[in-house]
matplotlib code that plots the C-alpha trace (Angstrom):
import matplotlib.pyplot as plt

x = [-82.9, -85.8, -84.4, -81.0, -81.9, -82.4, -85.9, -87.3, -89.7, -91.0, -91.4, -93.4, -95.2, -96.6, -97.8, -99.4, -100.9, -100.5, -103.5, -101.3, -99.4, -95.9, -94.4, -95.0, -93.7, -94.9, -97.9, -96.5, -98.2, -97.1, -98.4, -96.6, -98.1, -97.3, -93.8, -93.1, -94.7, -92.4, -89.1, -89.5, -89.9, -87.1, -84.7, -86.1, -84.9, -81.2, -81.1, -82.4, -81.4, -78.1, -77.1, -76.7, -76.0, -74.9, -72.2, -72.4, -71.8, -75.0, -74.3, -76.5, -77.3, -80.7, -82.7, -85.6, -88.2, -90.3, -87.2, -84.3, -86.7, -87.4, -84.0, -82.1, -84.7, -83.6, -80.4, -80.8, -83.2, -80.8, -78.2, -76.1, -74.3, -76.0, -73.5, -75.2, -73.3, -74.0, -75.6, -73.8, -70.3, -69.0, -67.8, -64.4, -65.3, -68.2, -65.9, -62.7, -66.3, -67.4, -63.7, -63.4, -66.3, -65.9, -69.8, -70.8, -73.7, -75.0, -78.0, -78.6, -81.8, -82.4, -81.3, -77.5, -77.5, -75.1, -73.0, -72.7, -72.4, -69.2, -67.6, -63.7, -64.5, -60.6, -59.4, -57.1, -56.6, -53.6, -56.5, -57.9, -55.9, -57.5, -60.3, -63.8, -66.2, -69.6, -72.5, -75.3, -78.7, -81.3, -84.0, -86.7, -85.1, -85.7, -89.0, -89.7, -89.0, -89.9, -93.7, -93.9, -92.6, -95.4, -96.4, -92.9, -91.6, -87.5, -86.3, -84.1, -80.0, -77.4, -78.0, -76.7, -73.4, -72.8, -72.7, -75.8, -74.2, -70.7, -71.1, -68.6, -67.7, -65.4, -63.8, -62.9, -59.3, -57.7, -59.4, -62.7, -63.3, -66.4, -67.5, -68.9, -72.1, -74.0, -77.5, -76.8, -75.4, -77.9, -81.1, -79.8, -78.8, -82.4, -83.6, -81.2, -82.7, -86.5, -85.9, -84.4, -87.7, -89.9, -91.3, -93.6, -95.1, -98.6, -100.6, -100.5, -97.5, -96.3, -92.5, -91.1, -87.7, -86.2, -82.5, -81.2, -81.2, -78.4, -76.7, -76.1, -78.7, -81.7, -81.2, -81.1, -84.9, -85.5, -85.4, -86.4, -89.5, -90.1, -89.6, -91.9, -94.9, -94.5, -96.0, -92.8, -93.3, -89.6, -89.3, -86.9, -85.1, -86.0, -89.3, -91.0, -94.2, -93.9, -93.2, -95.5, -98.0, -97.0, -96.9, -100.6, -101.6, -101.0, -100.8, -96.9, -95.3, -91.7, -89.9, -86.4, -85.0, -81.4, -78.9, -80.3, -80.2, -82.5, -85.2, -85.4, -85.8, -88.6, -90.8, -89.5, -92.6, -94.9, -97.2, -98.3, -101.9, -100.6, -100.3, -101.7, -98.7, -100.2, -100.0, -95.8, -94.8, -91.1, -88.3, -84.9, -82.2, -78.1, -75.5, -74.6, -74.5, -77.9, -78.2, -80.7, -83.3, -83.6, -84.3, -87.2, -88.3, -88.8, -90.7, -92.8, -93.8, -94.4, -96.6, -96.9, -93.5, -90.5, -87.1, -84.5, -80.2, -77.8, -74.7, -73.2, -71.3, -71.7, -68.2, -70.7, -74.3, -75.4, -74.7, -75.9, -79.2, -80.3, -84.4, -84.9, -88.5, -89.7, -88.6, -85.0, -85.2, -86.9, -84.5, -81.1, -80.3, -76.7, -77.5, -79.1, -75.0, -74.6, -74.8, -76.8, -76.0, -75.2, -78.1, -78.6, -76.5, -73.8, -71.3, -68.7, -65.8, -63.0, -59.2, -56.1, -53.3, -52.0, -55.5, -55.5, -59.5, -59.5, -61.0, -64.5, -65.0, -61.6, -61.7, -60.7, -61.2, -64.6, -64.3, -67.6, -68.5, -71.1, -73.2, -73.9, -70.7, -69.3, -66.6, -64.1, -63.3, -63.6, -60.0, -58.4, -57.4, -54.2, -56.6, -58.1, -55.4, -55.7, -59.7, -60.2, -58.4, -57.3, -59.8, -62.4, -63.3, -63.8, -62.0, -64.1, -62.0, -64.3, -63.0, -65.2, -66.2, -68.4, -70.4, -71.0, -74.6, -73.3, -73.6, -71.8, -70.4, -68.4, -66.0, -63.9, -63.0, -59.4, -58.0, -59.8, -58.0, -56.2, -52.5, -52.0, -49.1, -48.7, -52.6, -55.2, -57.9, -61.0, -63.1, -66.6, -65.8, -65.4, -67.9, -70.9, -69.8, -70.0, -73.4, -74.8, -73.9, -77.0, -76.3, -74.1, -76.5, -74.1, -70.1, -67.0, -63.6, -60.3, -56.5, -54.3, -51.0, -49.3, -46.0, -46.3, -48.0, -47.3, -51.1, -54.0, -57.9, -60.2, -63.8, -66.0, -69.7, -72.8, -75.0, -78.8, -80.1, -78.7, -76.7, -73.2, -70.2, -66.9, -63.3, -63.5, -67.1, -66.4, -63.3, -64.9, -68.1, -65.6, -63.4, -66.7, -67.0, -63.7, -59.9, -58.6, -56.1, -59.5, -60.9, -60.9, -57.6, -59.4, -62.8, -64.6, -68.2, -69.8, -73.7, -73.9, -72.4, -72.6, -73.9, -74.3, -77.7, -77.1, -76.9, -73.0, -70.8, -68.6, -65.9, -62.9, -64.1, -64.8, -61.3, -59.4, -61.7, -60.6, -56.9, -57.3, -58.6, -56.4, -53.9, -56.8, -58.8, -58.2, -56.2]
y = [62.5, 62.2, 64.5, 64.8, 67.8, 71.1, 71.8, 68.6, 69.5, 72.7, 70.3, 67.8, 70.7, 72.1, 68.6, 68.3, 71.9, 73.8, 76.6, 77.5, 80.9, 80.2, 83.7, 87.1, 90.1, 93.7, 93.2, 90.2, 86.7, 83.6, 80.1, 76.9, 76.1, 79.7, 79.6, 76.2, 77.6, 80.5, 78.7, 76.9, 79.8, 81.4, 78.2, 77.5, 81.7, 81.0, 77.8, 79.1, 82.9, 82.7, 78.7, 78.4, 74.3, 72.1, 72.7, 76.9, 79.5, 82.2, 85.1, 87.5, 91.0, 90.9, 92.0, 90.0, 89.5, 87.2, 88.0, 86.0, 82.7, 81.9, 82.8, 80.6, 77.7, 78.3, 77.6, 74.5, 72.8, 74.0, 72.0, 75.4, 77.0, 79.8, 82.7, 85.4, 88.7, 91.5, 94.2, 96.8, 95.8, 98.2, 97.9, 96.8, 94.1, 93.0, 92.4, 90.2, 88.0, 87.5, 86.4, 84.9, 82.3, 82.0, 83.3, 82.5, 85.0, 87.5, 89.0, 91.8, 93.9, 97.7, 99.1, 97.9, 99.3, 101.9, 99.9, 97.1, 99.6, 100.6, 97.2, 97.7, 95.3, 94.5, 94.8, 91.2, 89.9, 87.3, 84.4, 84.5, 87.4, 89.1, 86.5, 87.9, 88.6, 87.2, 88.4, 90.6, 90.6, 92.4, 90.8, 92.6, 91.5, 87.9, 87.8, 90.0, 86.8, 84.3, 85.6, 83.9, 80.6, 78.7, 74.8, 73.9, 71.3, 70.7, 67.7, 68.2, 68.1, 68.0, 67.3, 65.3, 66.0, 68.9, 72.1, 74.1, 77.2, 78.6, 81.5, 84.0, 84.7, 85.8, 87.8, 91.8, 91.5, 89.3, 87.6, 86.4, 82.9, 81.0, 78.3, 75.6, 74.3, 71.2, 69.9, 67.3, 70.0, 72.7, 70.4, 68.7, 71.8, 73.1, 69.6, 70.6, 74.3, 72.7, 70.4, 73.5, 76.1, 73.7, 74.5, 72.1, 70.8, 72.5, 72.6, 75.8, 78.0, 81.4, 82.0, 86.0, 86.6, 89.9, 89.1, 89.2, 85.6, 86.4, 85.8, 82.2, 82.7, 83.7, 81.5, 78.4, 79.9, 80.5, 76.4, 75.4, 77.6, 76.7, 72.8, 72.3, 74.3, 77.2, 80.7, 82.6, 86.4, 88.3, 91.7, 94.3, 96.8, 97.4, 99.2, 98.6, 99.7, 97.2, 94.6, 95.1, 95.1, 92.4, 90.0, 91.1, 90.9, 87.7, 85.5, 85.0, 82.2, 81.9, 85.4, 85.9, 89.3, 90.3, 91.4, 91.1, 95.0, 95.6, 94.6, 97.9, 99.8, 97.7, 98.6, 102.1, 103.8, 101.0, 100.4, 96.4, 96.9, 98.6, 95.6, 91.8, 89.6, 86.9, 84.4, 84.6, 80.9, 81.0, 83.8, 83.4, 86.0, 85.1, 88.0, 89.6, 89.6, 89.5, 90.4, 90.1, 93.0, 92.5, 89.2, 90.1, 92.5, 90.2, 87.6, 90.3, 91.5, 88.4, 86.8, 83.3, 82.9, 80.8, 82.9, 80.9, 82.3, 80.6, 80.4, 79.0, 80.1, 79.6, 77.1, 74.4, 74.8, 74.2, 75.6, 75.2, 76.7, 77.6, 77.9, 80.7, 80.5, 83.1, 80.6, 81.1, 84.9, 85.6, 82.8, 85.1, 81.2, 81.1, 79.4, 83.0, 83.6, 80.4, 79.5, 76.0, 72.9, 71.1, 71.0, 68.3, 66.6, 67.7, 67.3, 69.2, 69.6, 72.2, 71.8, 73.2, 75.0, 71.1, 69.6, 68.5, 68.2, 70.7, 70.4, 71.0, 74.9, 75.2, 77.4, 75.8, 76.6, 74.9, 71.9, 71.1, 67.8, 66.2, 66.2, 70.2, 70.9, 72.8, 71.5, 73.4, 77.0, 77.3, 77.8, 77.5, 74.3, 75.3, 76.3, 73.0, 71.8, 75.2, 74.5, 70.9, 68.2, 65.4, 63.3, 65.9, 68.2, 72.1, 74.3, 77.2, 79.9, 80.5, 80.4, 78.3, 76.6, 74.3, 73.6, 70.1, 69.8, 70.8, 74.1, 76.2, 79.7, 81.8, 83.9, 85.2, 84.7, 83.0, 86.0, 88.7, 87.5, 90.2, 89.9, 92.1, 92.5, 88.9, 88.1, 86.5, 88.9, 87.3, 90.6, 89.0, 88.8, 92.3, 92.8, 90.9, 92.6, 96.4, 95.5, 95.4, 98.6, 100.7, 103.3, 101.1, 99.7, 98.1, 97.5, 96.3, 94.9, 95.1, 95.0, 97.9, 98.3, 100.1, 101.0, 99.6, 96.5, 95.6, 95.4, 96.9, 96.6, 99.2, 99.9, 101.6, 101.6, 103.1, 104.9, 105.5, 108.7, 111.4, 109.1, 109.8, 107.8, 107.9, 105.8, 106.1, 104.7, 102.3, 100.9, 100.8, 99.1, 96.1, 96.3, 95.2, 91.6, 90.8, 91.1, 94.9, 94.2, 93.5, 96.4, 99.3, 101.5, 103.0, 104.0, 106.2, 106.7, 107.4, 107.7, 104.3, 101.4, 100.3, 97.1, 94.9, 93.2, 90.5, 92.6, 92.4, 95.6, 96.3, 96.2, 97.2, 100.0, 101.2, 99.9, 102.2, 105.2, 104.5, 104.3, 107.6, 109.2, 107.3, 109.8, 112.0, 109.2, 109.8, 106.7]
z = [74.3, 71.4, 68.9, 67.6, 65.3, 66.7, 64.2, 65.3, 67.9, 66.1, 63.3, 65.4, 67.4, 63.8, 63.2, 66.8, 67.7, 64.7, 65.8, 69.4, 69.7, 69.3, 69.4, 70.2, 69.9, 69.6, 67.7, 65.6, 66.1, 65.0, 65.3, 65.9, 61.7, 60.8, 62.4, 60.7, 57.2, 57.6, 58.4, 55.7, 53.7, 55.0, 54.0, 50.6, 49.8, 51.6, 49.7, 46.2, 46.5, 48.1, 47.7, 51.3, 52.1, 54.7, 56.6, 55.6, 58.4, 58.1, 60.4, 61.5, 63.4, 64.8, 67.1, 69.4, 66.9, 64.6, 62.3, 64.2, 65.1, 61.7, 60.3, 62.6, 62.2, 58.6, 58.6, 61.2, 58.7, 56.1, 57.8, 57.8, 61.1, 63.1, 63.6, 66.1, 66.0, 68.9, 67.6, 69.6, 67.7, 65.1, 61.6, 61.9, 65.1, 62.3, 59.8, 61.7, 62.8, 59.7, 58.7, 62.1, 61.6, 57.6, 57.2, 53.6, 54.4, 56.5, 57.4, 59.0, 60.3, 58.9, 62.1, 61.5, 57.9, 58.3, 59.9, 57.1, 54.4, 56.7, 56.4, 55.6, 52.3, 51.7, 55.6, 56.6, 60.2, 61.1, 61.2, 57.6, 55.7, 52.9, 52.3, 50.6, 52.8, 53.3, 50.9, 52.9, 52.7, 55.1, 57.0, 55.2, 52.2, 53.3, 54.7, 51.2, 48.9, 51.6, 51.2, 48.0, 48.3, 50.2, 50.7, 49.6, 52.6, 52.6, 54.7, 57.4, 57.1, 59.5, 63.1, 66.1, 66.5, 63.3, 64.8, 64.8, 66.5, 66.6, 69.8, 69.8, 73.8, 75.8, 76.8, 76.0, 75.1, 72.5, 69.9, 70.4, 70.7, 69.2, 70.7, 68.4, 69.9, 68.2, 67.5, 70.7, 72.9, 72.3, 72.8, 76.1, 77.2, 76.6, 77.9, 81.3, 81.3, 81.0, 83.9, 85.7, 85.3, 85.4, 81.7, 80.1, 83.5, 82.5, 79.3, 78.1, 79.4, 78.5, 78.9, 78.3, 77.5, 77.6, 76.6, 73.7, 72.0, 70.0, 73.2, 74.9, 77.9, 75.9, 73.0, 75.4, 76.7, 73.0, 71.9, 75.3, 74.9, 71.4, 72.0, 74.8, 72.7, 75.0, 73.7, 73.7, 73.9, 72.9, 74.0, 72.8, 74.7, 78.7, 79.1, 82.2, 81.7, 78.3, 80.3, 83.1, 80.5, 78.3, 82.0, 82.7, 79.2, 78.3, 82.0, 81.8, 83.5, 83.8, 83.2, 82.1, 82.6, 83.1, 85.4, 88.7, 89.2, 86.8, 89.2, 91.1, 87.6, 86.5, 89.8, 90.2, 91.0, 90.0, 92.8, 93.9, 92.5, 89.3, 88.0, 88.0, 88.4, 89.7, 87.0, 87.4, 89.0, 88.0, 87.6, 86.3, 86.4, 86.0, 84.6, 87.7, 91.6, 93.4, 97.0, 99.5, 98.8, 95.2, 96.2, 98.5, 96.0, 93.4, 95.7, 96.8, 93.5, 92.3, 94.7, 93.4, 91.9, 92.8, 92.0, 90.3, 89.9, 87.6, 86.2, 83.2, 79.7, 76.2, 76.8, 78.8, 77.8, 81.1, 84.3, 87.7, 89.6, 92.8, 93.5, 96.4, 98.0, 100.9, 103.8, 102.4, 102.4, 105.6, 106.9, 105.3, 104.6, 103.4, 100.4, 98.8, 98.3, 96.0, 92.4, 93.0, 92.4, 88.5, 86.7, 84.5, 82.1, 83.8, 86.5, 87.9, 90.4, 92.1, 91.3, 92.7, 89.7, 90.0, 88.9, 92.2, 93.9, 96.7, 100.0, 100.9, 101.2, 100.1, 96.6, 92.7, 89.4, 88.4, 86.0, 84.0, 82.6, 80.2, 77.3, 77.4, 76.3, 73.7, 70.8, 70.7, 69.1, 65.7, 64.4, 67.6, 68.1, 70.1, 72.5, 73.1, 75.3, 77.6, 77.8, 78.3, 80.7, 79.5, 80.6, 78.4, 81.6, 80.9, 82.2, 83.1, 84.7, 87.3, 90.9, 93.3, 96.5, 97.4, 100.7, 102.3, 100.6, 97.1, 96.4, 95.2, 95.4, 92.6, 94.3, 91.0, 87.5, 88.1, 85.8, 88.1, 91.1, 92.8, 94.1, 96.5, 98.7, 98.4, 99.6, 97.4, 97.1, 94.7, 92.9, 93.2, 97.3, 97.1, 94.7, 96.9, 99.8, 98.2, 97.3, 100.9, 101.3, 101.4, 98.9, 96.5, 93.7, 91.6, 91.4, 89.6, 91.4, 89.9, 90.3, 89.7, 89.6, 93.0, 93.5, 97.6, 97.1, 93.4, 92.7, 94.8, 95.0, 92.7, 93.0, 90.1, 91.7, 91.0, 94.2, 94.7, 93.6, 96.0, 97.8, 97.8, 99.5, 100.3, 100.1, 103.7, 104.2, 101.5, 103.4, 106.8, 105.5, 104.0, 106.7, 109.2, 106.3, 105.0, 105.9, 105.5, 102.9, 100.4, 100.9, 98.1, 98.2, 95.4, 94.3, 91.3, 91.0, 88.1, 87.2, 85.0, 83.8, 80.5, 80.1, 76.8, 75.5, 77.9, 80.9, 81.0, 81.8, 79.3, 82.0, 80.3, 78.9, 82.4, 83.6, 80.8, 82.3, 85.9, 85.1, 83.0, 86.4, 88.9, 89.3, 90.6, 93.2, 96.5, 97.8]

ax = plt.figure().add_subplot(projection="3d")
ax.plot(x, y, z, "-o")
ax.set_aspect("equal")
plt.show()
């Protein structure tokens, strides 16, 4: 690895190709000397105005923009700690965050406003009790006062293995976990993810991202983009026709756009000739099951483009890929099913509850390896023991199997697997089958408690417009793919799933919904 600071190649990209587009978004522009001038900007106002320093946690509430780039290469030249805080959180979730991650600072965009005026000021949690909270400041705010300090060039603190990042994750219960990510981690991670899409194999690439890179995935395509001297172009909320456009427009090359399903909505009612596509060579697209006609669909639409699916969590860095070409798909090769293999920098293996290495196909918890790799979460260390092995392996919780060439298959998260009637049943097994079903167009699996066999199989799914579907059909379609006691026992359908910037459904909040109408589901 060349660098050991996360600012290093935009420093070295202003000094090389100053003059190329470095970001886009909306109408915004922004050179790779531009970007550069601006970040430093941006640190000499957190340094001056609000005596932000090495070591200091920044947090901060904004959206894809110009905005979040140059703040967070701010506080990375700064020597300072990146804190990115989802925007959808409310008041109180803000606050135990901000407490959670000691942020000395945060920043916020206008959008959030009323939300940080809300902050309970004087509310304790059982981590940090009544400790003050961070100053605020708004974006606008920043840039404002960043406009007049120009030319002024501060040297670069921190790096290698100082944390750049501390990523809260996990999980919808409990309290959340950040997982403290440094300088080393984040750039082979984005060294792994380059080697993976294939980015910086052409002169002059253009890489759009449509998640959120306040979340793990797109800030990964965010420093991989940026590092490579990429033009990044970061789009907001979903709009097809904006991103249609924005493809066409400027001759896009590798696309990130999440969950799978979101497919189907970006070409609803878009015709192939609508729009020129051709320029697409790589698609990447994690966060949710894929099945076999999204697949097609996206190959199709994108005529010169390879389509990539990953997997991977803020915990490890990397992940593992699969590449699926049109040989694959009209083949219905098995493989369209998997994950991928390790990408690089990293390693991994299955284990038994005993830590024992299970059998070929047989299914383990996945244990990740290698230089991706988080630390640790912040102010958990009784954690550590729970997350890593002795011998430093991660402990991912996903439930696995791998085939004789090495790929391999998610089957569950080792906390979503079902007990029922003493049978292992794994959700995402359910899950992958519901969504061959022809009017099912997305799903959730779940236990539930049942007075006959302790804990039984629920289905929440979503159907095509004037579909409709049954328990009955629902059963018969998984009794024709798995063993009857997986199937559904019991199934609500509602219109829409809510999902979070990163294309994640908010799945207990749907869970609480079912149970209040389970009394009242057919069975």
């Amino acid at each position: 690895m060349q660098w050991k600071h996360i600012a290093e190649p935009i420093k070295e990209n202003d000094e090389t190709f100053p003059q190329r587009l470095a970001l886009i978004h909306g109408d915004g522009q922004l050179t790779y000397g531009q970007l550069w001038d601006g970040i430093q900007a941006w640190a000499s106002v957190l340094r001056d105005e609000y005596g932000i320093g090495e070591g200091d946690h920044v947090a901060y509430i904004l959206p894809n923009g110009l905005d979040i780039a140059e703040l967070y290469y701010a506080v990375q030249v700064l020597g300072a700690v990146a804190v990115p805080l989802n925007g959808r959180l409310i008041a109180e979730e803000i606050a135990t965050l901000l407490r959670l991650s000691d942020a000395k600072l945060l920043v916020y965009a206008s959008i959030v406003a009323e939300k940080i005026e809300a902050l309970p000021w004087q509310a304790e949690d059982a981590i940090s009790g009544n400790r003050a909270m961070a100053q605020t400041v708004s974006s606008q705010e920043i840039r404002f006062l960043a406009q007049k300090r120009e030319g002024e060039r501060i040297p670069l603190a921190g790096g290698g293995g100082s944390w750049s990042r501390i990523q809260f994750t996990g999980g919808t219960t409990g309290i959340p976990k950040g997982a403290c990510r440094s300088h080393c981690a984040d750039l082979f991670e984005a060294d792994s993810l380059r080697q993976m899409i294939g980015l910086g194999e052409r002169e002059c690439e253009t890489v759009l991202v449509q998640s959120p890179v306040s979340h793990h995935g797109g800030h990964g395509w965010l420093i991989t983009s940026l590092s490579v001297g990429a033009t990044l172009i970061l789009c907001g909320k979903f709009d097809a026709n904006e991103l249609l456009t924005q493809i066409e427009r400027y001759g896009v090359t590798h696309l990130l756009i999440m969950p799978p399903t979101i497919y189907p909505r970006l070409f609803e009612g878009v015709g192939k000739e609508d729009y020129d596509l051709s320029s697409v060579r790589f698609v990447q697209t994690s966060a949710g099951l894929t099945t076999a006609s999204i697949n097609e669909l996206i190959l199709d639409r994108f005529p010169n483009a390879v389509l990539s699916y990953g997997w991977g969590q803020s915990e490890s860095g990397a992940g593992t890929a699969v590449r699926f070409d049109r040989q694959m798909v009209r083949d219905a090769s098995p493989v369209l099913m998997s994950i991928g293999r390790p990408m690089a920098h990293v390693e991994m293996r299955l284990v038994d509850d005993d830590g024992n290495d299970v059998a070929e196909e047989g299914i383990g918890e996945a244990l990740l390896r290698g230089a991706t790799v988080m630390d640790g979460y912040y102010h958990l260390d009784e954690l550590q023991s729970e997350v890593f092995t002795n011998d430093d392996w991660l402990r991912t919780g996903d439930m696995m199997r791998r085939d004789k060439e090495g790929y391999y298959y998610l089957v569950s998260r080792k906390k979503d697997m079902i007990k029922s009637g003493g049978e292992n049943v794994f959700a995402g097994e359910v899950e992958q089958c519901l969504l061959a079903h022809p009017a099912i167009t997305d799903c959730i699996v779940f236990g539930t408690e049942d007075a006959e066999y302790d804990e039984t199989v629920a289905a929440v799914v979503t159907v095509r417009p004037g579909a409709e579907v049954t328990l009955a059909e629902v059963q018969a379609h998984c009794k024709a793919h798995l063993a009857s006691y997986k199937k559904p026992r019991y199934l609500m359908v509602v219109e829409d799933f809510e999902r979070d910037d990163a294309g994640k459904i908010r799945k207990q909040t749907i869970i609480e919904e079912f149970e209040k109408q389970k009394a009242a589901l057919q069975k």
